[in-house]
Steps between C-alpha positions, in 0.01 A plus 500: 500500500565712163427399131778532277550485123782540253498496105717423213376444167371690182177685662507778640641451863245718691164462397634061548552586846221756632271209366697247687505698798183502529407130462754520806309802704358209768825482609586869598288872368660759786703628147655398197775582240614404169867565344593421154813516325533829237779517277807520787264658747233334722155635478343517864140548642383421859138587627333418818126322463368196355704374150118361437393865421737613243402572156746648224854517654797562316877468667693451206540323190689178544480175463724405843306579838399439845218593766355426820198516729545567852380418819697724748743305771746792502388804451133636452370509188639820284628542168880509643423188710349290149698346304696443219800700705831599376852541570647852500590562166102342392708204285409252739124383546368221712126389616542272827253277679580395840724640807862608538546424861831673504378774270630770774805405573612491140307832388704638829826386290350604182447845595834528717641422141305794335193352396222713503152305542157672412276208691404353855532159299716187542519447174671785358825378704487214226520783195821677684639162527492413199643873397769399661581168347411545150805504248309425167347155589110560726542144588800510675453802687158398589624122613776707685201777694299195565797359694441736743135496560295308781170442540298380195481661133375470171667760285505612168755713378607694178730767416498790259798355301388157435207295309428266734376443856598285781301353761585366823232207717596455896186418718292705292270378140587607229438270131587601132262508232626375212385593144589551166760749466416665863537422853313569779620499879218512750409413839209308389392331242166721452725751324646279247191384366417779233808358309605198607365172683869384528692557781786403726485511882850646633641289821697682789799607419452547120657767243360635180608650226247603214616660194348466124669199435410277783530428879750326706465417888758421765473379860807476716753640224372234246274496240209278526171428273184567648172315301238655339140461591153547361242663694143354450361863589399667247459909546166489495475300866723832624219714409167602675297316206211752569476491882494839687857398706733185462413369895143403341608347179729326732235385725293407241763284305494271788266218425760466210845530671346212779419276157881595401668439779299130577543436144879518584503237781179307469392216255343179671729607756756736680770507283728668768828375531514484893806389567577856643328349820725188551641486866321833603472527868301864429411753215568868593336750223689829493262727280458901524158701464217338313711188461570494900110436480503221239729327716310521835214329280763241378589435875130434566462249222851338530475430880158414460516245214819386546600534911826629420600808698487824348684888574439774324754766511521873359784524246566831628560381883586152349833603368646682892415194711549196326297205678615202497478293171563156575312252277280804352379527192474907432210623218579825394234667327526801275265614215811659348776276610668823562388636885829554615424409871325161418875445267707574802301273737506214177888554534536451874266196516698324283837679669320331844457146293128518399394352160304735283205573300378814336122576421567782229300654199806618291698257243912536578395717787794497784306325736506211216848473546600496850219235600572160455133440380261682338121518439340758239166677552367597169375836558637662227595883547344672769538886435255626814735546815224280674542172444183363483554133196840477644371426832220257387779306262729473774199379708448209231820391513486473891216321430673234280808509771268398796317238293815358388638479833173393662454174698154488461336215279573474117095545484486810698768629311332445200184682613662808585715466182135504303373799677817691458465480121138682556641794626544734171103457494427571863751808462296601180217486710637792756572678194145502349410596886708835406185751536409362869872513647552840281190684717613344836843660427370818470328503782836419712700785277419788717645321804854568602528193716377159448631115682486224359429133667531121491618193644692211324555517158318837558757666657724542229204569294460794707794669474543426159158678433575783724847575352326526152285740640745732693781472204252624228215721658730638823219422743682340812388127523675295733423121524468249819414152624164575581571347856731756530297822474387500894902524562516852402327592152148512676585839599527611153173369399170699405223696252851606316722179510333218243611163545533248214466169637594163300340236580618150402245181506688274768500499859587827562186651323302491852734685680550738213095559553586581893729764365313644226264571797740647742632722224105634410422558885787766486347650169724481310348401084569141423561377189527075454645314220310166469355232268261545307271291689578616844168636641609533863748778431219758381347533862787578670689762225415814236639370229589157315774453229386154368736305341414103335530193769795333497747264749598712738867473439404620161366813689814700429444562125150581528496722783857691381326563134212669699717712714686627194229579336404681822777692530509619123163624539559712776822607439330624134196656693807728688625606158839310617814436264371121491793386252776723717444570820705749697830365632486181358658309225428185359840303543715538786807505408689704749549379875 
């Protein structure tokens, strides 16, 4: 859960990758360190804080380097525990993202051998390793350290002694930038983009070696070719573009990433190749996080449009029980293609005989490459640690899934085909709505608790909308079937517990009334999301997020879009880190 970056080329080596570092800060900003290759001597700085604040570093001139921003697994955050680290004569530097599983046992050999280590980190077993195997060639002796690792890695290494770096992919991203006359190695693509728009995406199990002249990769003891792509980002759509924090550019860049993403499967019809379906007995979604909600929304309109049964599972527990699979179809979704839980579950499901399908954001992403199918939301980069047009493009391609799969009439198909392609405008609707959600949010900022409710496709809505809220402003919002809350959560209710309620036009809006009511006779503030044209509501609540009429399966989008933009608003009102909240990072790439 660490950015890393490496450079070779004719720049010079650290001001190429304190920029980079910080295109990569969403990913890890506990600390940070740079190391750049000077003469026979490595150059070394390591600081704790934010990469994003630094202004005017030097390390060292050179135009060979490497550097990292972390987000601590092992260690807490200090300027021993950052990285680059070193071996003990400082001629060995690596940056590592991932976990050494066995780290212990082999910095318990290391040391017994006369190693002396300086950090709480796994990953400066990996420099000593290395130490130890290098006779003149940094591939070999890092092909022969990585030999002893478990767990997952992506590693770049260089030594004082050599021009050239070598990088090492297993269960962790990593891509090289490719320009002219320099390389770039990077987690993400983000930090490429200053100099390059071409890249390739490493697999598992690849080496590289950079040096001036070129690269060469091997997998398995050969060498292999790995193709170049084109990224249609440009850096621009990695920036702000003028918005106060990337979560509401993002937010407000979707009415364009829903036109995207239906622009890439819909004509005059679905052009989704659904033959991932054929002989399915059941689909099982195995999703973490925000994604874990898009897929309790795709169970909703799956089973609902199409009658065929639908689990979701939690990557994380997914991958320590294994259900049965028989007949299953299993969609994985991912924004990165890279959360290492929803990866493992993706490789038992297929160990267990399912057929596959990814949802993912990321071109030549992992995920990509273990499913047997794959569908591409068109979100484009999403720098905010919320995901906030990730969720809504994954939503439309549920969406498109459902329809596909739906038994329903070709005419009623059609119709909610039609209103489907409305929905950039009615989002761009909640958006010019901004003011009226922005003052109800800061009314609900100086709570520390909140619930949220629904039933149906609200549920998922709910928690969704409340997971924004406690991810980016810390107030604790927990979400429930509202049928639910008179099992328990009643007790929590009152003058300082608001309750955001979602209310969806179908047959549960009635009984969603009855508990809108139960919730005011306990006090507690009430706060509805409803269409536009919904007078009822008012009587019974104190405030109304209005968002434009739609089918109520549609619901989803426009109620999720007005949560967000909830959540920003108070989380800003707080003075929160909306971009980086505590604790978090935005891909999971570590069990």
């Amino acid at each position: 859960m660490c950015g890393i970056v490496g450079y070779l080329g004719f720049r010079r080596a650290d001001q190429v990758i304190i920029s980079a570092l910080k295109r990569l800060e969403y990913r890890g900003y506990d600390s940070w360190g740079v190391a750049v290759k000077h003469g026979d001597e490595l150059g070394l700085i390591k600081r704790v804080g934010a990469i994003g604040e630094v202004e005017g570093y030097s390390v060292a001139e050179g135009s060979v380097g490497i550097g990292h921003t972390r987000w601590a697994t092992h260690g807490k955050p200090s300027e021993l525990n950052a990285h680059p680290h070193t071996d003990c004569r400082g001629k060995v530097a690596v940056v590592h993202n991932g976990i050494i599983s066995n780290f212990q046992s082999l910095r318990e050999e290391l040391e017994s051998r006369g190693h002396e280590f300086s950090s709480e980190t796994d990953t400066e077993v990996i420099a000593h390793l290395i130490e130890e195997e290098y006779r003149g060639d940094l591939r070999e002796a890092v092909m022969r350290a990585v030999e002893r690792l478990k767990g997952s890695y992506a590693i770049v290494a260089m030594h004082a002694d050599s021009e050239e770096l070598v990088a090492v992919r297993y269960k962790s991203p990593l891509v090289i930038g490719v320009g002219d006359g320099e390389w770039l190695i990077a987690s993400d693509v983000p930090a490429v983009l200053d100099y390059t728009n071409r890249v390739i995406y490493l697999e598992d199990g690849d080496v590289v070696k950079l040096w001036s002249d070129g690269l060469r990769i091997w997998n398995g003891g050969k060498e292999v070719e790995r193709k170049i792509v084109t990224i249609p980002w440009s850096i621009e759509d990695a920036e702000k573009g003028g918005y106060e924090h990337f979560m509401l550019k993002e937010i407000h860049e979707t009415p364009r990433v829903i036109e995207d993403t239906l622009f890439e499967y819909l004509s005059e019809d679905i052009e989704i190749d659904a033959s991932f379906s054929a002989g399915i007995s059941e689909i099982v979604f195995i999703a973490c996080g925000t994604s874990y909600h898009a897929s309790l929304i795709g169970k909703y309109l799956i089973e609902k449009l199409s009658g065929i049964p639908v689990r979701v599972e939690f990557a994380s527990e997914f991958i320590y029980h294994h259900p049965p699979m028989h007949r299953a179809l299993a969609i994985a979704i991912t924004q990165s293609g890279e959360t290492a839980d929803t990866l493992e579950a993706m490789r038992i499901a297929k160990k267990l005989g399912a057929r596959t399908l990814a949802i993912v954001n990321v071109l030549g992403s992992t995920a990509t490459r273990i499913a047997d199918h794959v569908l591409y939301t068109r979100a484009g980069p999403e720098i905010s640690v919320a995901a906030t047009k990730s969720f809504i493009a994954q939503l439309i391609v549920l969406y498109l899934i459902a329809l596909k799969l739906s038994r329903m009439p070709g005419s009623e198909v059609s119709r909610l085909v039609e209103e489907l392609r409305i929905m950039p405008e009615l989002v761009r609707k909640i958006l010019e709505r901004e003011d009226e959600i922005r003052e109800i949010a800061e009314r609900l900022a100086g709570f520390e608790n909140m619930m949220y409710i629904g039933r149906g496709i609200g549920v998922p809505i709910a928690m969704e909308g409340a997971l924004k809220m406690k991810e980016i402003s810390y107030i604790h919002a927990e979400a429930y079937p509202a049928g639910e809350l008179k099992h328990g959560p009643f007790a929590l209710l009152g003058e300082q517990t608001p309750v955001v309620a979602t209310l969806v036009p179908d047959d549960t809006y009635e009984i969603m009334l009855n508990n809108i009511k139960e919730v005011k006779a306990r006090d507690s503030i009430v706060v509805a999301v409803a269409e536009e044209n919904d007078m009822e509501v008012e009587k019974y609540v104190d405030h109304v997020i209005r968002v434009p009429r739609t089918e109520h399966i549609f619901t989803a989008i426009t109620h999720s879009v007005a949560l967000q933009l909830l959540a920003y608003y108070a989380a800003r009102k707080r003075g929160c880190e909306i971009d980086k909240p505590r604790n978090l990072a935005k891909s999971v790439t570590v069990e």
